[in-house]
C-alpha positions as CSV (number, residue, x, y, z in Angstrom):
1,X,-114.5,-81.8,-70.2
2,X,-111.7,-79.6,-68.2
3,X,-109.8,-82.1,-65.3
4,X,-110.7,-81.6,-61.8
5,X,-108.9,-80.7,-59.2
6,X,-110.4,-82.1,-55.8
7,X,-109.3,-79.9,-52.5
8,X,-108.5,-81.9,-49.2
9,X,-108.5,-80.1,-45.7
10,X,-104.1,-80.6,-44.8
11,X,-105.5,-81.4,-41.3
12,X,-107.5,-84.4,-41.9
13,X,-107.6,-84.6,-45.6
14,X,-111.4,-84.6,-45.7
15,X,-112.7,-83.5,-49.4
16,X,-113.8,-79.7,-48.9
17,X,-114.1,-78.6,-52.8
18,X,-113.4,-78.8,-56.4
19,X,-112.2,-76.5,-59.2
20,X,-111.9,-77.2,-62.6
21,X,-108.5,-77.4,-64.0
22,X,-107.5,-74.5,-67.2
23,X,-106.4,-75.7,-70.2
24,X,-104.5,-74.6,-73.0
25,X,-107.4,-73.2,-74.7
26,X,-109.1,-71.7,-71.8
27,X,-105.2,-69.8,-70.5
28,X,-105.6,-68.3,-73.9
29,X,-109.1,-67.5,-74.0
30,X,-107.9,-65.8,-69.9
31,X,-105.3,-63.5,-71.8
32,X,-107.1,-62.5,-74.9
33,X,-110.3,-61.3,-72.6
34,X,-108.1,-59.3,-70.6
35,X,-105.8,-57.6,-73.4
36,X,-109.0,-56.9,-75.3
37,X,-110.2,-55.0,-72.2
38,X,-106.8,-53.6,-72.0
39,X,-106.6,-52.3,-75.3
40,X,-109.8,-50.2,-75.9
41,X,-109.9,-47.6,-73.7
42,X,-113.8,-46.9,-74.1
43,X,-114.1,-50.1,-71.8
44,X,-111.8,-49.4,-68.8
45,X,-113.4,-48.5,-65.6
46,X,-114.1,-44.8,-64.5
47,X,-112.1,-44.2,-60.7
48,X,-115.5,-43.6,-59.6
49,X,-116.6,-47.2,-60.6
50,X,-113.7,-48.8,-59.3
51,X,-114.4,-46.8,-55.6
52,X,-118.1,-48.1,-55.7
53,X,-116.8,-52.0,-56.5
54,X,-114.4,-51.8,-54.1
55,X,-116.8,-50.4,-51.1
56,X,-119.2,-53.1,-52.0
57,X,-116.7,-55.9,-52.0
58,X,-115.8,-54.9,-48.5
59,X,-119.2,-54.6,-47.2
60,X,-120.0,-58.5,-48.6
61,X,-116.5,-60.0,-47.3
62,X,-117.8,-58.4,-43.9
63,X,-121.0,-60.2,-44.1
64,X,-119.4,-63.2,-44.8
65,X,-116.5,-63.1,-42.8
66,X,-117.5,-66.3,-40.4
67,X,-118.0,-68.6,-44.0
68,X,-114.8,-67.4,-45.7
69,X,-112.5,-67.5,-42.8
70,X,-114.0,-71.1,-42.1
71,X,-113.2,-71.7,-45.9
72,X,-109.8,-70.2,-45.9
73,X,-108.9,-72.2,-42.4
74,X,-110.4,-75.4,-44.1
75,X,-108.1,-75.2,-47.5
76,X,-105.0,-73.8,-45.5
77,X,-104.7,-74.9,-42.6
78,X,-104.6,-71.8,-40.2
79,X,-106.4,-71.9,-37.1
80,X,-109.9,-70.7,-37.4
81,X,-109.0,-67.5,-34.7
82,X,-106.1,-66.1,-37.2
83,X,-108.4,-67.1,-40.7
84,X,-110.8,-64.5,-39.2
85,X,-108.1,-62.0,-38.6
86,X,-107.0,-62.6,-42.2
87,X,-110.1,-61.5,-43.7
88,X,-110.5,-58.4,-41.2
89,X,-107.0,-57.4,-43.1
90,X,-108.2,-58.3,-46.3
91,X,-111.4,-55.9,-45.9
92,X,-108.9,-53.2,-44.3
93,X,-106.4,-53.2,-47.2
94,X,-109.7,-53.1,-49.9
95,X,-110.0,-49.9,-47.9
96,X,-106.7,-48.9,-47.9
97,X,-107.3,-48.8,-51.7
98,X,-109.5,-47.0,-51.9
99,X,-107.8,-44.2,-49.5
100,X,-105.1,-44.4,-51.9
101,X,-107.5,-43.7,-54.7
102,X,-109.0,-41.0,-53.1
103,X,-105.9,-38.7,-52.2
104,X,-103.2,-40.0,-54.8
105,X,-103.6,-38.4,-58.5
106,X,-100.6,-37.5,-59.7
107,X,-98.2,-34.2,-59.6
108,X,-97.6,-31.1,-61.6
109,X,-94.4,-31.2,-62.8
110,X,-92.6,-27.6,-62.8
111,X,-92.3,-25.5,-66.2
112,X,-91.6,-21.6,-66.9
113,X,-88.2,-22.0,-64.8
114,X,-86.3,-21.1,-68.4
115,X,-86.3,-20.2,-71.3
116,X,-87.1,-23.7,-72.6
117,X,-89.9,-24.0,-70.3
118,X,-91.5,-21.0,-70.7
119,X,-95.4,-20.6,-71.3
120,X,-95.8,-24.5,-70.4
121,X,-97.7,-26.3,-67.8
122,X,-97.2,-30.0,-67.3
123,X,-99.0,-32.4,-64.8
124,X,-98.8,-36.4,-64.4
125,X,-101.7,-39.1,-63.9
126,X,-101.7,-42.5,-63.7
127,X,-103.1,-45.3,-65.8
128,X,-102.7,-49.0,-65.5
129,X,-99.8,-50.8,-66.5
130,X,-101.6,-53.6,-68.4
131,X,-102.8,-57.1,-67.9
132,X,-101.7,-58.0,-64.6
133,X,-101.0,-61.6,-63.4
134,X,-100.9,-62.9,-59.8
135,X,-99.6,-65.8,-58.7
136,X,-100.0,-66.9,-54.9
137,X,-99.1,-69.1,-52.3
138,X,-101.3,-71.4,-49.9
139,X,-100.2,-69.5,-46.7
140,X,-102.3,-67.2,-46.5
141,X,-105.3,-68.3,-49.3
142,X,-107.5,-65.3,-48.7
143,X,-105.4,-62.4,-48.3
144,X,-102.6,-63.3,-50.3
145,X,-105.3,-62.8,-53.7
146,X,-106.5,-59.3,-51.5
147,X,-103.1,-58.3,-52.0
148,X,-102.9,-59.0,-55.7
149,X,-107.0,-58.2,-56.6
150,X,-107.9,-55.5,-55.1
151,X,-105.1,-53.2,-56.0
152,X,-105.4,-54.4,-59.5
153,X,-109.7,-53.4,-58.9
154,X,-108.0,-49.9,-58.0
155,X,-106.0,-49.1,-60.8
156,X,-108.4,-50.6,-63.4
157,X,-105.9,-53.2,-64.6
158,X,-107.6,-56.7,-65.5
159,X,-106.0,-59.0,-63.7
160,X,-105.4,-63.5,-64.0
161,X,-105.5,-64.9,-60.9
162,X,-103.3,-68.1,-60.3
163,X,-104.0,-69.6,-56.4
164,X,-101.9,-72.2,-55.1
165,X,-103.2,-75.9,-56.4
166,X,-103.6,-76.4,-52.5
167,X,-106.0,-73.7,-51.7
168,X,-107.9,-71.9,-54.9
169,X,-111.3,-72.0,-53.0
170,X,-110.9,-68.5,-51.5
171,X,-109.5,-66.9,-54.6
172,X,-112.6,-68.0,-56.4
173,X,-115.0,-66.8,-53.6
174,X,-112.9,-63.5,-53.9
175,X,-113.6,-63.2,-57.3
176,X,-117.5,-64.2,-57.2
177,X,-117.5,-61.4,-54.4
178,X,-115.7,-58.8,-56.7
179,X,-118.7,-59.7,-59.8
180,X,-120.9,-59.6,-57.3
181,X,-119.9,-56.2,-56.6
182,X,-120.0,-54.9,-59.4
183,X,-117.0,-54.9,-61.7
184,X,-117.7,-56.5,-65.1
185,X,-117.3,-60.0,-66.7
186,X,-113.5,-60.3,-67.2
187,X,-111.8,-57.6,-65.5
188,X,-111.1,-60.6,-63.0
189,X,-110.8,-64.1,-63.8
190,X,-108.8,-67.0,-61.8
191,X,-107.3,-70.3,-63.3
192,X,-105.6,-73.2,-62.4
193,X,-103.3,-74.3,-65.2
194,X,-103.2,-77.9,-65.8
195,X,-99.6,-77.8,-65.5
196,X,-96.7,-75.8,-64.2
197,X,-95.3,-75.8,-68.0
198,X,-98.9,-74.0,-69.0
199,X,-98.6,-71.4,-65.8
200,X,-95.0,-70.9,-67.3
201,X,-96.7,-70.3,-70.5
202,X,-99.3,-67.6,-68.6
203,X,-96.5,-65.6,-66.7
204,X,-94.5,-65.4,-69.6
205,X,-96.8,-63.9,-72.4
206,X,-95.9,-61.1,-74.1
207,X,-99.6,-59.5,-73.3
208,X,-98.6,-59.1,-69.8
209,X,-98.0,-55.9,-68.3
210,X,-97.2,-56.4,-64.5
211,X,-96.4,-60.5,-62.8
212,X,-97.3,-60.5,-59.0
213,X,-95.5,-63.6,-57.3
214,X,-96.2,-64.7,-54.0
215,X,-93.7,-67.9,-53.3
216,X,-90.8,-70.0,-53.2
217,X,-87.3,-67.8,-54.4
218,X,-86.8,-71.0,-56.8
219,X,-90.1,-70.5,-58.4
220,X,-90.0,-66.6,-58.6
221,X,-86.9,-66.4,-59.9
222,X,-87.0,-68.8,-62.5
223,X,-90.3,-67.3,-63.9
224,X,-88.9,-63.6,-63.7
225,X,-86.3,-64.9,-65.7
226,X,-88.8,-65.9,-68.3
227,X,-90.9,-62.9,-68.5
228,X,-91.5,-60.9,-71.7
229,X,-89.4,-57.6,-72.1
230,X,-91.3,-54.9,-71.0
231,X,-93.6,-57.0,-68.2
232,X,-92.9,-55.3,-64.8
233,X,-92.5,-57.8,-61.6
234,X,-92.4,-57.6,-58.3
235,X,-91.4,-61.1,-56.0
236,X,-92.3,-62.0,-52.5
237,X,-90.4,-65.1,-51.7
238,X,-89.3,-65.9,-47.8
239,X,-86.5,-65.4,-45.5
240,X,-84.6,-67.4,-42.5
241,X,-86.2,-64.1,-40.2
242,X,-83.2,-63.7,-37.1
243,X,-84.4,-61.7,-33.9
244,X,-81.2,-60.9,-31.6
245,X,-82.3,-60.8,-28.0
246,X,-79.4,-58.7,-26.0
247,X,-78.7,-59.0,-22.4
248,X,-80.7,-56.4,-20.8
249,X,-84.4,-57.6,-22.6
250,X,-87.6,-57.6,-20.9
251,X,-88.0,-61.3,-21.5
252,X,-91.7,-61.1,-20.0
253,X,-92.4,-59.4,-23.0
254,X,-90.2,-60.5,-25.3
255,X,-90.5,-64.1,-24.7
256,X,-94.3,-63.9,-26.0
257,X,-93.9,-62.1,-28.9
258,X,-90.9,-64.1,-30.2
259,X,-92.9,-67.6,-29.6
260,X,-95.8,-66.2,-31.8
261,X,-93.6,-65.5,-34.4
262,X,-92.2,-69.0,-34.1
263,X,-95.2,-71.0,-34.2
264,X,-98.2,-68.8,-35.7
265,X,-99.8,-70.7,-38.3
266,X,-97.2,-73.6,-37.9
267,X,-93.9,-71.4,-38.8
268,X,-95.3,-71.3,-42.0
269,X,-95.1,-67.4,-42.7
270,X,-92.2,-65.9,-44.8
271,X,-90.9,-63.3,-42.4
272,X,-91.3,-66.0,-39.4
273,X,-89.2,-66.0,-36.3
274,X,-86.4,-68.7,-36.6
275,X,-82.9,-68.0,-35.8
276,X,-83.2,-66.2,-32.3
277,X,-79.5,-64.5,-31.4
278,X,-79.5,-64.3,-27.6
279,X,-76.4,-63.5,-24.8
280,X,-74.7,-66.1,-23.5
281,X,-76.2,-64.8,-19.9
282,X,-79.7,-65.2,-21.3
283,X,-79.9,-68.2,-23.6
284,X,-80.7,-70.9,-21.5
285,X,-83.6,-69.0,-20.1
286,X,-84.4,-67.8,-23.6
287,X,-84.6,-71.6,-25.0
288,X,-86.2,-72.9,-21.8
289,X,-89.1,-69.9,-21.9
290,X,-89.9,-70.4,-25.7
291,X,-90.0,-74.5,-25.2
292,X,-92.7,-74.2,-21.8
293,X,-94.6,-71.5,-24.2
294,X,-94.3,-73.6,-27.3
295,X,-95.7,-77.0,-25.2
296,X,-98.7,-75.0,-23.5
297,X,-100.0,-73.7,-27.3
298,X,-103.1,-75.8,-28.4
299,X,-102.3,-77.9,-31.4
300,X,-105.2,-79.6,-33.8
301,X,-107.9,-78.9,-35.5
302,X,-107.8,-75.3,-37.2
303,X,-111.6,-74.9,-37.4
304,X,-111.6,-74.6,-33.5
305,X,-111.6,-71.6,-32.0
306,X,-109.4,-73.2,-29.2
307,X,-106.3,-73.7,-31.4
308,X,-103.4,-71.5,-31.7
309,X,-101.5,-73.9,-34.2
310,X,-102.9,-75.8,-37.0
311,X,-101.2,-78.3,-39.6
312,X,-98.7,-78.1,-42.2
313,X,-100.2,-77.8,-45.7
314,X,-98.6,-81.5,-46.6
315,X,-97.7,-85.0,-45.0
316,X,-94.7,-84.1,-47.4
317,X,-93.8,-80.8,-45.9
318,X,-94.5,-82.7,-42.2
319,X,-91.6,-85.4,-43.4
320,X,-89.2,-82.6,-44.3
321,X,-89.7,-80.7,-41.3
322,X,-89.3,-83.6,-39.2
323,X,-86.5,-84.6,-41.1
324,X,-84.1,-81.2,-40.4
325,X,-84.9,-81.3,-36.7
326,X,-83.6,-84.4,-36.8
327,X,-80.3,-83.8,-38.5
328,X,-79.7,-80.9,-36.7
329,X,-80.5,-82.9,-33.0
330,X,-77.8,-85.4,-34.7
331,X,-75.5,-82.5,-35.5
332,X,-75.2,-81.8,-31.7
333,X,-78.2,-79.0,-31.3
334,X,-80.0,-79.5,-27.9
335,X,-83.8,-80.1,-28.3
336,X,-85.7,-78.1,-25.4
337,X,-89.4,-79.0,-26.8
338,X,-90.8,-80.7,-29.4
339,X,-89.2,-83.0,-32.3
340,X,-91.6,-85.1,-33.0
341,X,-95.2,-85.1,-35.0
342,X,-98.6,-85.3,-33.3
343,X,-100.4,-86.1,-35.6
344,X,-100.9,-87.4,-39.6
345,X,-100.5,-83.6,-40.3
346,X,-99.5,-81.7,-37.5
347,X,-95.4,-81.2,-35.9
348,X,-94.7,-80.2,-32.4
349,X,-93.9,-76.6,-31.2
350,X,-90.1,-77.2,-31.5
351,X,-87.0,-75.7,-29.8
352,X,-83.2,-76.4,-30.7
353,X,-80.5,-74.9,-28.8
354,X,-77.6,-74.6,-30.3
355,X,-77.7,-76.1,-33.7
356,X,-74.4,-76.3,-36.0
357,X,-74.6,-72.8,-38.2
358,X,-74.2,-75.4,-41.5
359,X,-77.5,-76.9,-40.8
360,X,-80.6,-76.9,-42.7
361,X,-82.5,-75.7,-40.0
362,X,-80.0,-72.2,-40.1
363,X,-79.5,-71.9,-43.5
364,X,-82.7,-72.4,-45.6
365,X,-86.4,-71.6,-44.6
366,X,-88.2,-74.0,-42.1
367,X,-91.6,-73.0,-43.1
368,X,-92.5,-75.8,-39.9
369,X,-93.1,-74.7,-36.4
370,X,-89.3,-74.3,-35.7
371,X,-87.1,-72.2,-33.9
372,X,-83.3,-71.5,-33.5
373,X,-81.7,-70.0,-30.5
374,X,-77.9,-69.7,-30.7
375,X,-75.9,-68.0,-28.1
376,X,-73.5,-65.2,-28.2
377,X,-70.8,-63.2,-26.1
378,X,-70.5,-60.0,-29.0
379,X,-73.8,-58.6,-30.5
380,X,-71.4,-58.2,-34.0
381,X,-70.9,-61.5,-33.8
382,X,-74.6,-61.8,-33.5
383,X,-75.5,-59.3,-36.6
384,X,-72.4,-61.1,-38.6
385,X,-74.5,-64.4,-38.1
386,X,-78.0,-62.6,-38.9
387,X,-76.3,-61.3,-42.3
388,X,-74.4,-64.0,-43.1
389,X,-77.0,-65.7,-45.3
390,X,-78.5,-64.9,-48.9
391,X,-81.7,-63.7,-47.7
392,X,-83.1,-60.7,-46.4
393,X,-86.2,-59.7,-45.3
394,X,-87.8,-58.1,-41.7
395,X,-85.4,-58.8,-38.9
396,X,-85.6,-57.8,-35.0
397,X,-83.7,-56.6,-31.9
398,X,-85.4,-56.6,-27.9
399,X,-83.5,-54.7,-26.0
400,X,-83.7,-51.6,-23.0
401,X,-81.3,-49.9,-24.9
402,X,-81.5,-47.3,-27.6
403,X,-78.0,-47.4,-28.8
404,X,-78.3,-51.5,-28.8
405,X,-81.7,-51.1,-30.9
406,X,-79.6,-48.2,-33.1
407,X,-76.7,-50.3,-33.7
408,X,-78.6,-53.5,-34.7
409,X,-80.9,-50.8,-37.1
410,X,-77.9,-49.5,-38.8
411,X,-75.9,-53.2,-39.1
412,X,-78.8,-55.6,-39.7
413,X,-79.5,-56.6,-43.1
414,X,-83.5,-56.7,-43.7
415,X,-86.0,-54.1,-45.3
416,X,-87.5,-53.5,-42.2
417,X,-86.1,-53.6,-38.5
418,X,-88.5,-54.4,-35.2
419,X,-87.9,-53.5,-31.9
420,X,-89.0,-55.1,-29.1
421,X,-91.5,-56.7,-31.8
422,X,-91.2,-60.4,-33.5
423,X,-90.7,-60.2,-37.3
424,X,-93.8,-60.7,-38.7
425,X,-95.4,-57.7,-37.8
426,X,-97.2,-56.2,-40.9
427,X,-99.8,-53.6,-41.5
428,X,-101.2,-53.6,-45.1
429,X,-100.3,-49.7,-45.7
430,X,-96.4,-50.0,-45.0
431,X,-93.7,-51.1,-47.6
432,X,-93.6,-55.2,-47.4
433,X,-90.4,-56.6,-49.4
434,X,-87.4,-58.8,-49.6
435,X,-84.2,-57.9,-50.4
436,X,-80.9,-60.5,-52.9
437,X,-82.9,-63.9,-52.8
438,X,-86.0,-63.0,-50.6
439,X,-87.7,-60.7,-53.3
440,X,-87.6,-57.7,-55.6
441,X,-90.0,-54.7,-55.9
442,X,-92.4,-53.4,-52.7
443,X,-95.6,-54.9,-51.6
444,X,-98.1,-53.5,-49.8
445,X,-101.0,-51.9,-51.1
446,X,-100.4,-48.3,-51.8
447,X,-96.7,-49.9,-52.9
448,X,-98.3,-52.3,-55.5
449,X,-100.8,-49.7,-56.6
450,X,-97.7,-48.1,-57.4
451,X,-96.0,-50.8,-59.3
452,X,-99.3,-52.1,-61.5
453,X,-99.4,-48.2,-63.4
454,X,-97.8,-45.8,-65.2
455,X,-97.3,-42.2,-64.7
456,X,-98.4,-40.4,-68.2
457,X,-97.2,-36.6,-68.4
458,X,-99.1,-33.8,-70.9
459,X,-97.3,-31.0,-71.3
460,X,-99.7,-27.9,-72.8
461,X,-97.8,-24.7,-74.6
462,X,-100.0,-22.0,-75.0
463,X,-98.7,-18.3,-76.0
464,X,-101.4,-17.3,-73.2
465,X,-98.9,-18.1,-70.5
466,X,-96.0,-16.7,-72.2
């Protein structure tokens, strides 16, 4: 009989589920029912299927939406008001598949420009790159598999879910909705591999066209590494997210806005506010602002409506956190708000002014309801200190100015720039991706469409056209 794997709620660690651990024999069994389907070509899905699975997966998740953002706040953690704003996005990038289906198809490539050309057409369509695996991350239980089902639905590539250990209840309610819907027995199947070695073992086989990783850079990298010549990747790891406030900000607004992307779902978001560059005229009032908004934000139980920040996934991730606040309060930093835990599983909304640039809390991710702010006289100064560490991801500037928001634009590291909006603005449609240590290849779901198929060229000669 396979293990078990028992699921505890990280806010009170109350028993909420069960899935049955894979195997050895069952990860095979996973890859050999997808690379069958794979291989014959009489089986794969028509684009007309795939639109009519997709519709119908929507229209259940918005049925259900109430049950499986209650379930997806239960396993992860984030307050039941944001869970429900998860699966809304989930059910709008399902769409945005499906849009992409409808108006992308391909190109005609130009012939009969030479002599070499001449009396040839040529066109391109796509087809799917092969197997695909996906492995994800607790943050975000629900749409995090979205991001790596639904485009794999799309293209018509079978695809091996791997959910965190932590949270796998949505992914399989995902899947069970997709069957439900309509796409066939195999086409998408989700596991839990005993062991890291055996996940290893999945990523890595040969029969895998296209690895989807949603994680820690330690973990994607390694695996990528690892991965058969020939399988495609694409890695969405975190980042230490910097916002640079300049003297002439609308604090009013800004002040909002950069405290959400501090504290939503506990800090624990990879493109998270936490280093906040600020004018020496402003920082005090910068700190002092995001400390009184951090203290008045509800924290507790994520399954009420009334919470705006829930726990950390572990008592061991609540150690650590609480652990580099402390360190850096030791190293000299100021603490405005917060530093302490409230609970068994949740941390306080927490503020440090000041903090030595060679602390944890500067250098590496948080992933904890965290935030810098560091003062400056010289906004290069400011973008020398954004850039200055391995990672890059989304960044942001508030300013009045346009030339201040055009010189941070043009300086700042990241893949994409805000202005006068926190970092972890996203829509599901835009290019989402990290750049050296915080990722490689484009998410997003037209993007990872993209990157899960190949485009196959005919070119016709016929002495008609000559």
């Amino acid at each position: 009989m396979a293990d078990i794997i028992e699921i505890f709620s990280p806010f009170d660690t109350s028993r909420i589920g069960q899935v049955a651990a894979a195997s050895p024999v069952e990860i095979e069994r996973a890859l050999e029912t997808a690379y069958a389907l794979f291989r014959d070509r009489r089986q794969w899905l028509s684009k007309q299927k795939r639109i009519e699975i997709l519709k119908r997966a929507a229209a259940i998740i918005t049925q259900r939406r109430e049950e499986l953002a209650r379930q997806a706040a239960s396993e992860g953690g984030k307050p039941l008001r944001d869970s429900l704003i998860e699966v809304d996005r989930g059910v709008d990038g399902i769409h945005t598949c499906v849009e992409e289906l409808r108006t992308k198809a391909g190109q005609v490539v130009p012939m009969d420009l030479n002599a070499t050309s001449a009396g040839r057409v040529a066109f391109t369509q796509y087809e799917p790159i092969g197997v695909v695996v996906g492995v994800s991350a607790f943050n975000h239980p629900f749409n995090l598999v979205v991001h790596q089902l639904a485009p794999a639905v799309a293209v018509g590539a079978p695809v091996i879910l791997k959910p965190a250990t932590t949270t796998p209840l949505s992914c399989r309610s995902l899947v069970e909705i997709f069957r439900e819907a309509g796409l066939p027995e195999g086409w998408a199947q989700m596991v839990v591999p005993e062991t890291n070695e055996l996940a290893t073992r999945l990523v890595t086989d040969p029969r895998v066209g296209f690895f989807s990783f949603i994680g820690s850079a330690a973990v994607g990298w390694s695996l990528r590494s690892k991965i058969a010549p020939g399988t495609r990747c694409a890695l969405e790891h975190g980042g230490v997210a910097p916002v640079i406030v300049s003297h002439d900000a609308d604090l009013d607004m800004a002040m909002p806005k950069v405290a959400r992307g501090a504290f939503w779902h506990a800090g624990q978001a990879c493109v998270g506010v936490q280093r906040v560059f600020c004018h020496n005229s402003v920082v005090d009032d910068v700190a002092e602002r995001l400390g009184a908004l951090g203290e008045r934000m509800v924290i507790g139980d994520p399954l009420s409506m009334a919470t705006e920040v829930g726990p950390l996934i572990s008592r061991k991730e609540l150690e650590r956190v609480g652990r580099w606040v402390d360190d850096a309060a030791s190293g000299g930093a100021k603490l405005i708000s917060g530093g302490k835990r409230i609970s068994e599983s949740c941390y306080s909304n927490t503020v440090l002014l000041n903090p030595r640039p060679d602390s944890d809390v500067m250098l590496k991710e948080v992933f904890g309801p965290v935030v810098c702010v560091y003062g400056y006289d010289d906004i290069d100064s400011a973008i020398s200190l954004s850039n200055s560490l391995p990672y890059s991801f989304q960044a942001a500037v508030f300013t009045s100015r346009l030339d201040t928001a055009m010189h941070c634009y043009r300086h700042l590291d990241g893949t994409a720039i805000m202005v006068n909006e926190n970092t972890l603005f996203r829509v599901d449609w835009m290019p989402f991706s990290g750049a050296r240590q915080s990722g490689h290849g484009v998410g997003g779901m037209p993007y990872t469409m993209h990157e899960m198929q190949t485009e196959k060229m005919m070119v016709w000669r016929s002495d008609a056209l000559a």
